[in-house]
N, C-alpha and C positions, 0 to 999 in steps of 0.2 A: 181484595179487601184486606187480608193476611199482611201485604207488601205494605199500605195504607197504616195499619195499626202499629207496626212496627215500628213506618216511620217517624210517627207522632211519637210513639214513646221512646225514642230516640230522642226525640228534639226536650222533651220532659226531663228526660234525665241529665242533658246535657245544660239546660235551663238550672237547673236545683244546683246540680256541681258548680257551676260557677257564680249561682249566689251562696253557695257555703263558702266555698275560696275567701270572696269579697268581706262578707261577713266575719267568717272566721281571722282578716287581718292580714292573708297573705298576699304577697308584691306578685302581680299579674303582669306579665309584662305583654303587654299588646304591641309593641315597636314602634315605630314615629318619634320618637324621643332620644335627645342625644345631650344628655345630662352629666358629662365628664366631668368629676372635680377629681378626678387624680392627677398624678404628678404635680413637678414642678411647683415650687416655693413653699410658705407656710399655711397656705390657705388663706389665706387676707387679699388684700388689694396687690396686685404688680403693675400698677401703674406707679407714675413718678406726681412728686404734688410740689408745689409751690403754694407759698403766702407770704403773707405781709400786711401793712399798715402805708397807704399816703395819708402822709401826715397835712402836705400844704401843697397849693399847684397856685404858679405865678406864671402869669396874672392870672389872678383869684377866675371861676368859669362861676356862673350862675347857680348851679348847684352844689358848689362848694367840691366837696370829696364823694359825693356818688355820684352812680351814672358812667361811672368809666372802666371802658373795657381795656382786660388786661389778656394779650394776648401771648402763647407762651408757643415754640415750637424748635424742634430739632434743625441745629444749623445747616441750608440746606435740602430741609424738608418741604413738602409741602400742605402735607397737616395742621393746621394751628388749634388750639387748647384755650378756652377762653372761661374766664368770670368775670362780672363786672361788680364795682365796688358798691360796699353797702354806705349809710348814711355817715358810719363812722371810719368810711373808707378803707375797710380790710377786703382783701381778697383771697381767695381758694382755688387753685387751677393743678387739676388733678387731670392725669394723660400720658402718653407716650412720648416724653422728650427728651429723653436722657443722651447727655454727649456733651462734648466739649461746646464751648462759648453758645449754650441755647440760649438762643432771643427770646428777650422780653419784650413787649408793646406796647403802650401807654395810648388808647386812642378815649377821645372824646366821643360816646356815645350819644351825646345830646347835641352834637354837632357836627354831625352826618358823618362821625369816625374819623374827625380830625386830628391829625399827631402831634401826638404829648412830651411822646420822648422813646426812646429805643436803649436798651442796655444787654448786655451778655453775661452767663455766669455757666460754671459747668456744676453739671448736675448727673452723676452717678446711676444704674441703674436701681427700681425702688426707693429710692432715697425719699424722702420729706427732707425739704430746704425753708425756710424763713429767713428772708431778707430784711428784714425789721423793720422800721423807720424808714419811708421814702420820701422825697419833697422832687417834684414836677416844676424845672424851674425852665423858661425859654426853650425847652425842646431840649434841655438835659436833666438824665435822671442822675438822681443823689442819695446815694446810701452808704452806711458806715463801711465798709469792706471784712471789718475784723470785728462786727458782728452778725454776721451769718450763720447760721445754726444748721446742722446738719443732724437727721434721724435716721438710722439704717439697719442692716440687720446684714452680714457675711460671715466667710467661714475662715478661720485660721487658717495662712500659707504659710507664715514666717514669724517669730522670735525670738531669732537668735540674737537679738541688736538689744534685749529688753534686759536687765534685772530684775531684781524685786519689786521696784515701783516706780520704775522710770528705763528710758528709751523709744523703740519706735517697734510696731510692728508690720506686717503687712496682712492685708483681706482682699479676699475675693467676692465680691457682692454678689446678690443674686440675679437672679432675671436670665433671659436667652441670651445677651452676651454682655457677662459678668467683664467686669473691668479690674484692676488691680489697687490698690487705696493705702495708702502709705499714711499710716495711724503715726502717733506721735503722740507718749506714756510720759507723762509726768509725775511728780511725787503726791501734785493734789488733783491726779485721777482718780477715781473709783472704780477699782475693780472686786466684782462681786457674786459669787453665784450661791443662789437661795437664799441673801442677804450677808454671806461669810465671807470673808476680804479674800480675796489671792492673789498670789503673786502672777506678776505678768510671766515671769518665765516658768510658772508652771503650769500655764494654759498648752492643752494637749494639740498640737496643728492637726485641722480640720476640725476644732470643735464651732458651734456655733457662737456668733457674737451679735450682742444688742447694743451698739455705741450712738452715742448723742456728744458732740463735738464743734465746734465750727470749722469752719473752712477755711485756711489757712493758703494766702495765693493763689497762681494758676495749676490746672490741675488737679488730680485729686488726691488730695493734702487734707490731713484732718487734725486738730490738735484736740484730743480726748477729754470731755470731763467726765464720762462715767460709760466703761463698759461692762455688761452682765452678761456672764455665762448663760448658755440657752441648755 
């Protein structure tokens, strides 16, 4: 009976501690859980995004500009990345595609995924791209080339080609395998960190960078309109 009473107040006491723990607020860790946010990038998204606007698709489809799926994927691959357009025909395709010439898809979702049109573009690791303006005409697609927009975040390699407010630099983008990006500093780039101008050649290599740019040929080519020290 001695062995008996024991046990129970054992089990009592072991009951009360670990409702104080709970109570009191403190991280119990019971295990089954694998909740890593360390390393690796800024804590945001690392995947790669695309957007855009179809503006017109010839011959006109029934539903105008929605309903169509825009498929995106690494040249190569065989993963594809998809959203379909809203009524005002924008699209968001957010994924793992980063690499030279990733295809784009244009299928007709309202007609059993019939093709629209196919185009290629390269897209940098992390990057956000906007391809602006699209028109769907006979199974080719149509966009400006030299307005594409490009959103990123890398770390300074090189400088040496920059002055005060013009020249060219180089970055190394983020993500598990970061690619090389040959910037391009003009006199009406914006360079800024905590809103104070600097000079391009006095950015320290290996600082972080926030540039927003287009995309400028094959490649990755950016010609800059505002980079921010991170």
């Amino acid at each position: 009976m001695y062995l008996n009473i024991m046990e129970n107040r054992t089990k009592y006491l072991s009951f009360f501690l670990l409702l104080f723990l709970i109570i009191g607020g403190c991280d119990v860790d019971f295990g089954g859980t694998n909740d890593d946010n360390g390393g690796g990038g800024g804590g945001g998204s690392t995947d790669e995004i695309l957007r855009g606007t179809i503006l017109e698709v010839i011959p006109t489809r029934e539903n105008t500009l929605s309903g169509i799926t825009v498929s995106v994927m690494e040249d190569g691959a065989i993963q594809t990345f998809t959203d379909t357009t809203t009524n005002s025909g924008t699209f968001f395709v957010e994924g793992s595609y980063a690499g030279n010439n990733t295809i784009i898809q244009f299928l007709d979702s309202d007609d059993g995924d019939s093709f629209l049109g196919q185009t290629s573009i390269d897209i940098f690791p992390e990057a956000e791209v906007n391809i602006g303006n699209v028109t769907l005409e006979n199974g080719i697609v149509n966009f400006d080339q030299n307005d594409v927009t490009v959103d990123f975040e890398g770390n300074l390699m090189d400088n040496e080609n920059c002055d005060e407010d013009s020249g060219s630099i180089i970055v190394e983008s983020l993500g598990n395998d970061p690619v090389e990006i040959f910037v391009q500093v003009s006199t009406s780039t914006s360079i800024t960190q905590d809103g104070d101008d600097v000079n391009c050649n006095d950015i320290i290599v290996g600082t972080r960078l926030s540039i927003l740019g287009n995309l400028t040929g094959s490649g990755n080519n950016v010609d800059a309109e505002s980079i921010e020290l991170q």
